[in-house]
C-alpha positions as CSV (number, residue, x, y, z in Angstrom):
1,X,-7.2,5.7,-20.8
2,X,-5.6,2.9,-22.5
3,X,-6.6,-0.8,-20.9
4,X,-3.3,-3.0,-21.7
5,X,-2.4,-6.7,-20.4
6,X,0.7,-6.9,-18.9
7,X,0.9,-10.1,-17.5
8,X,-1.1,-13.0,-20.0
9,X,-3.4,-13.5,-17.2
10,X,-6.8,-12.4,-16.4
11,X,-5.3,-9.4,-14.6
12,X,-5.7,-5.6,-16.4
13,X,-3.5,-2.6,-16.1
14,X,-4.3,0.4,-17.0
15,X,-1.6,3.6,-17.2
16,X,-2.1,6.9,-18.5
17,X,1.2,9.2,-18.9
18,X,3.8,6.8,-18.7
19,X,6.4,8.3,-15.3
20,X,8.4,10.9,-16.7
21,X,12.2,9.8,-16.4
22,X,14.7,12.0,-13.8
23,X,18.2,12.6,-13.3
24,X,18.6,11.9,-9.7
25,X,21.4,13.2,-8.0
26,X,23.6,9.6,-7.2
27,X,23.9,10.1,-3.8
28,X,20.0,10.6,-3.2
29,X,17.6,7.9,-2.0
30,X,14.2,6.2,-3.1
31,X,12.6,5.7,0.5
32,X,9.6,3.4,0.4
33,X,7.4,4.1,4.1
34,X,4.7,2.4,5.0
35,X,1.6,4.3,6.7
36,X,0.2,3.1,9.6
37,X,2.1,1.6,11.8
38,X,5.1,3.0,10.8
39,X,5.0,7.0,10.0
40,X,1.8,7.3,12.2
41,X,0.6,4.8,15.1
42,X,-2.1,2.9,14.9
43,X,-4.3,5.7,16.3
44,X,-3.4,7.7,13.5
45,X,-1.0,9.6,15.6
46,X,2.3,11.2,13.9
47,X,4.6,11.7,16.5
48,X,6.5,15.1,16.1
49,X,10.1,13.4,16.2
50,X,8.7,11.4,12.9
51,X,7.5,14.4,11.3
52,X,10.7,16.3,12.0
53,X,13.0,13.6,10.3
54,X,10.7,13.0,7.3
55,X,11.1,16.7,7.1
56,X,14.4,16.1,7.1
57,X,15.2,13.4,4.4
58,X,12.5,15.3,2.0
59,X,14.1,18.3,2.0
60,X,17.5,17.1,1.8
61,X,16.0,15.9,-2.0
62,X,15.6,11.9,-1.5
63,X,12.5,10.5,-3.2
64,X,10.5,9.8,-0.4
65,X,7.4,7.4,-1.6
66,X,4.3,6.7,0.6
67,X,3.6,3.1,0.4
68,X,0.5,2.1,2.2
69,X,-2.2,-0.2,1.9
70,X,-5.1,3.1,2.3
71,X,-6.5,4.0,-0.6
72,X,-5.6,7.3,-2.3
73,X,-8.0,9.6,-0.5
74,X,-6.4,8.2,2.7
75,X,-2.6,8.5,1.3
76,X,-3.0,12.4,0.3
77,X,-3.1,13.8,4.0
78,X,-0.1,11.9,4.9
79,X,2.0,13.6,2.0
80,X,0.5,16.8,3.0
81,X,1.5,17.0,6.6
82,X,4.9,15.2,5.1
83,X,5.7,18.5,2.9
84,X,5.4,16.0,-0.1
85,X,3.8,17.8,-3.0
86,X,6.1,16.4,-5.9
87,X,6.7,12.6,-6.5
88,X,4.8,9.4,-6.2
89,X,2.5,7.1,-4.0
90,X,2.1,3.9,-4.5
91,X,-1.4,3.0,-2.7
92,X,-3.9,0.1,-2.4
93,X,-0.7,-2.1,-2.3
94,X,0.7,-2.0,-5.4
95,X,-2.5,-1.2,-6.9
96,X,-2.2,2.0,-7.5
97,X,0.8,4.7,-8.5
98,X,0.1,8.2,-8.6
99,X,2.3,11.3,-9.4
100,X,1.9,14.1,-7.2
101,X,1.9,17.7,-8.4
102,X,0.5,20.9,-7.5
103,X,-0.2,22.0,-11.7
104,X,-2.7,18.9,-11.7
105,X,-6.0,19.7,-11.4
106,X,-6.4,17.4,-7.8
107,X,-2.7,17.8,-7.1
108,X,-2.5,14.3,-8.8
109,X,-2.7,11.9,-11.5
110,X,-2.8,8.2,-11.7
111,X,0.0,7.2,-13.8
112,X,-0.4,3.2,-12.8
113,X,-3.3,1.3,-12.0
114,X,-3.5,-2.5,-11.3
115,X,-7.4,-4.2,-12.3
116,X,-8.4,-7.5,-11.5
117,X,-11.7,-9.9,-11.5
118,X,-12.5,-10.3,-7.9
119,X,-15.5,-12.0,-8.4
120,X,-13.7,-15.7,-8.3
121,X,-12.4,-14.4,-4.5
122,X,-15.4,-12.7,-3.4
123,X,-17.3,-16.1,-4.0
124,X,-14.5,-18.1,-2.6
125,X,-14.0,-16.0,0.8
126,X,-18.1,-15.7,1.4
127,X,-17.8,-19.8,1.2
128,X,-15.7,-19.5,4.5
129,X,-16.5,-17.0,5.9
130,X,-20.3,-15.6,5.3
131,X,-20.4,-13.1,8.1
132,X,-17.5,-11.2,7.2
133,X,-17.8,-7.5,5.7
134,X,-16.8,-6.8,2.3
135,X,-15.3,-3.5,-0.2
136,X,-14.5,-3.6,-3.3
137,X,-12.8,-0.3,-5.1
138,X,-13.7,0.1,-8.4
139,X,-11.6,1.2,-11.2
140,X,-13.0,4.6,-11.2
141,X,-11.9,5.2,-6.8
142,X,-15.6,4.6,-5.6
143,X,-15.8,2.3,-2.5
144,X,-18.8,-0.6,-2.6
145,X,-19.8,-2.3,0.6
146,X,-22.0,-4.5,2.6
147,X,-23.5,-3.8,5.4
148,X,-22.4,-0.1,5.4
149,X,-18.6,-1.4,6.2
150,X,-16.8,1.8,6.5
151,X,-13.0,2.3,7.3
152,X,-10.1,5.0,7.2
153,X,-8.3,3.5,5.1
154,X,-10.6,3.8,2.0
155,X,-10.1,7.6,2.4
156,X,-13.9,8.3,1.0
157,X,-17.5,6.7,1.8
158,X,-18.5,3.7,0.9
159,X,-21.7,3.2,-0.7
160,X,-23.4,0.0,0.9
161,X,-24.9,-2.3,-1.6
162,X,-26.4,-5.9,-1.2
163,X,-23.5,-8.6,-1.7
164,X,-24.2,-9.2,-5.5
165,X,-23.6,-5.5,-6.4
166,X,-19.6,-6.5,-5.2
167,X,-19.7,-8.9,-8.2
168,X,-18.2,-6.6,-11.1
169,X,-15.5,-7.0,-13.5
170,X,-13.0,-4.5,-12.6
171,X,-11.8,-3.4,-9.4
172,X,-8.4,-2.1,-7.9
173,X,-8.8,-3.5,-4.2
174,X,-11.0,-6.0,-2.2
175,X,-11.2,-5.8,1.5
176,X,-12.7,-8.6,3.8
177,X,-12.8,-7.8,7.7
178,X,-14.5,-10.0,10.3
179,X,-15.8,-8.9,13.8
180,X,-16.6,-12.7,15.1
181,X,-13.3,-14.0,14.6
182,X,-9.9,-13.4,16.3
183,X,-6.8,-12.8,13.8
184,X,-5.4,-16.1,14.3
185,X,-8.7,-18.3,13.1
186,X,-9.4,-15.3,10.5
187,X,-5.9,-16.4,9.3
188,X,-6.7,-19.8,9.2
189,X,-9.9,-19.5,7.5
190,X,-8.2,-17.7,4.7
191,X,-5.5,-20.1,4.2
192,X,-7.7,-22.9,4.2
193,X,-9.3,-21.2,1.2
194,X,-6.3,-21.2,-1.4
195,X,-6.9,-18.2,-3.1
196,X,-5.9,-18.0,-6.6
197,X,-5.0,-15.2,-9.7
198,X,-4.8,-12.8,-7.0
199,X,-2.4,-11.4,-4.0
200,X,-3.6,-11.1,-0.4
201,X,-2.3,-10.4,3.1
202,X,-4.5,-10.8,6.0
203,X,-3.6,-8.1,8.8
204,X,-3.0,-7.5,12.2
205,X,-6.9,-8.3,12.8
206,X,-9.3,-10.2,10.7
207,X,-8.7,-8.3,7.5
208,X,-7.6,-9.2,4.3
209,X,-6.6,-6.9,1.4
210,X,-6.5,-8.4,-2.0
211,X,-5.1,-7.1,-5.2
212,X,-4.0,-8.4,-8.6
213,X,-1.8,-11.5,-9.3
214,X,1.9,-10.4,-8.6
215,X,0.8,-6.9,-7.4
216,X,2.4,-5.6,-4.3
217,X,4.3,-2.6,-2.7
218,X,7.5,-4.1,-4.4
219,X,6.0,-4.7,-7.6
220,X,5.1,-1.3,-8.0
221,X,8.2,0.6,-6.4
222,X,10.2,-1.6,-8.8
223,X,8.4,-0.2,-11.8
224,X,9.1,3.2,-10.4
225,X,12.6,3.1,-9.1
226,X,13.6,1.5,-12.8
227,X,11.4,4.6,-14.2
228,X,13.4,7.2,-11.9
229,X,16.8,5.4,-12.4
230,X,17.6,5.0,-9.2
231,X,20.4,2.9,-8.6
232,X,19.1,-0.8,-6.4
233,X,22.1,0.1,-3.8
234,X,19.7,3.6,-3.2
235,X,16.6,1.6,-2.0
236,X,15.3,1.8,1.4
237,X,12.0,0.7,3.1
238,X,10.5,0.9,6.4
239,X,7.2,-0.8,7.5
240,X,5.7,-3.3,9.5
241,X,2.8,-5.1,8.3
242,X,2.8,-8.6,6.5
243,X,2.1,-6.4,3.5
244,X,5.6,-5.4,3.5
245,X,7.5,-8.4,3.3
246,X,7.9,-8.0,-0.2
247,X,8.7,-4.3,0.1
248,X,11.6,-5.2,3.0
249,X,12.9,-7.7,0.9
250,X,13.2,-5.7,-2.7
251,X,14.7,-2.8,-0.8
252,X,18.6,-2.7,-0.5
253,X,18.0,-2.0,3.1
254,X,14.3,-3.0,4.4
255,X,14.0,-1.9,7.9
256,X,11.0,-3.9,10.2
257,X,9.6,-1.7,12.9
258,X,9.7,-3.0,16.3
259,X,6.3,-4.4,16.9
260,X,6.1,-6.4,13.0
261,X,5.1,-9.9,13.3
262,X,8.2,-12.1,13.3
263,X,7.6,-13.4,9.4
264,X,8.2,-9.2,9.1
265,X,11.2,-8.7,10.6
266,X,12.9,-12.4,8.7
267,X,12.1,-10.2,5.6
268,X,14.3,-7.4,6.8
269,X,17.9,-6.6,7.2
270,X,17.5,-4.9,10.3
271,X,14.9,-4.3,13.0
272,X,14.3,-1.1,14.2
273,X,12.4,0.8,17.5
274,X,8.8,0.2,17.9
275,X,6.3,3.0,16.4
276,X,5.7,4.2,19.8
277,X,9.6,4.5,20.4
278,X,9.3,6.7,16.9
279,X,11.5,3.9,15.3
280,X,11.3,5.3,12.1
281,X,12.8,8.5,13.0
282,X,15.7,6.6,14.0
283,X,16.1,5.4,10.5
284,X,15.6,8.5,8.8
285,X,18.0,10.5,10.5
286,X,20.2,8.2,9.6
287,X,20.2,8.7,5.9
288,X,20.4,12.4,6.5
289,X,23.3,12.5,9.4
């Protein structure tokens, strides 16, 4: 594994095989989808009319791409029960691209990865907010955590480890989640923090995801629609979360679901039904009518 820096900053990106280059048909679509939220509620529910239509668009050949915030253990089920065996997921936010294939030994490889320093953030954020729960991912997919802070999204167990043991030099994704404040002062908190040298989005609750400098879902699906040569006009994405905004906005069509906070759906073109009201399905059976 080559370690290169791509940026002049304290940022590291590592890449093995470099994404193999496509002829994609011109008519056919790179569809970015956000996870929870969006294909499945936030139960973890997929609802059978969104199954049926991301059926659909995969088999009529569009390069459908999981975009999520999970982790990569927590992205693979989703392109299971989605029939996606070939093509790509970008995880972790931007962290993380992988190539999906059933010759690989795990049915994938990593063929982008985005490192960063969180120690300067992990310091900063424990300042403010000192009961909060903390993750880090390391570079090699293993989950560290305090207090034995578990959650779905990591897609594997965390191994709980005294605060300190966060403090390493590498890592993919930090995670920061609070259960004594609401979302709005967790939100607060954070801004009144100024994080720098990395990207964050706090969530729906008091959680915070935090990546590289300049690494989101768009960053990433940018690097991989130039790599596929897929034509900007044949970009669509679909999610809800203030981790999309970037991803709605890079996309030549960026479609907010129906519940996304209001910054969310200014990002978009359009606004679709809510997840319950399977408003995704609505906008995949459009690219496929």
């Amino acid at each position: 594994m080559t370690i290169i820096n791509e940026t002049g900053n304290d940022d590291r990106s590592t890449q093995n095989q470099p994404i193999d280059p496509v002829t994609t048909p011109t008519d056919h679509k790179l569809i970015a989808l956000d996870v929870d939220g969006t294909i499945v509620d936030h139960d973890g529910h997929l609802h059978p009319e969104v199954l049926s239509a991301a059926q659909a668009v995969v088999a009529a050949g569009h390069q459908v791409v999981i975009s999520t915030g999970r982790s990569i253990g927590a992205a693979l089920p989703v392109a299971e029960v989605l029939g996606i065996d070939t093509g790509y997921i970008v995880c972790a936010n931007g962290g993380m691209t992988v190539r999906l294939n059933p010759v690989f030994e795990d049915g994938y490889e990593v063929v982008n990865q985005r490192l960063f320093d969180p120690v300067p953030a992990l310091l900063a954020v424990r300042d403010v907010l000192p009961a909060a729960k903390y993750a880090v991912e390391t570079a090699t997919g293993e989950f560290l955590s305090t207090e034995r802070f578990q959650d779905p999204s990591f897609g594997a167990p965390a191994r709980a480890v005294p605060f300190d043991d966060l403090l390493i030099s590498d890592a993919v994704r930090m995670v920061v989640f609070s259960v004594d404040d609401d979302a709005e002062d967790f939100g607060r908190a954070v801004e009144s923090i100024g994080l720098h040298g990395v990207t964050y989005s706090v969530g729906f609750t008091a959680w915070l995801d935090i990546a590289a400098r300049g690494v989101t879902k768009a960053s990433a699906l940018e690097r991989l629609r130039s790599r596929l040569d897929i034509d900007r006009a044949n970009t669509v994405a679909v999610g809800d979360g203030r981790n999309d905004i970037e991803m709605l906005g890079w996309a030549h069509r960026g479609v907010a679901m129906g519940q996304a906070p209001a910054e969310v759906k200014l990002a978009a073109d359009e606004v679709t039904g809510t997840v319950e009201e399977h408003g995704l399905a609505t906008v995949l059976t459009s690219l496929v009518a």
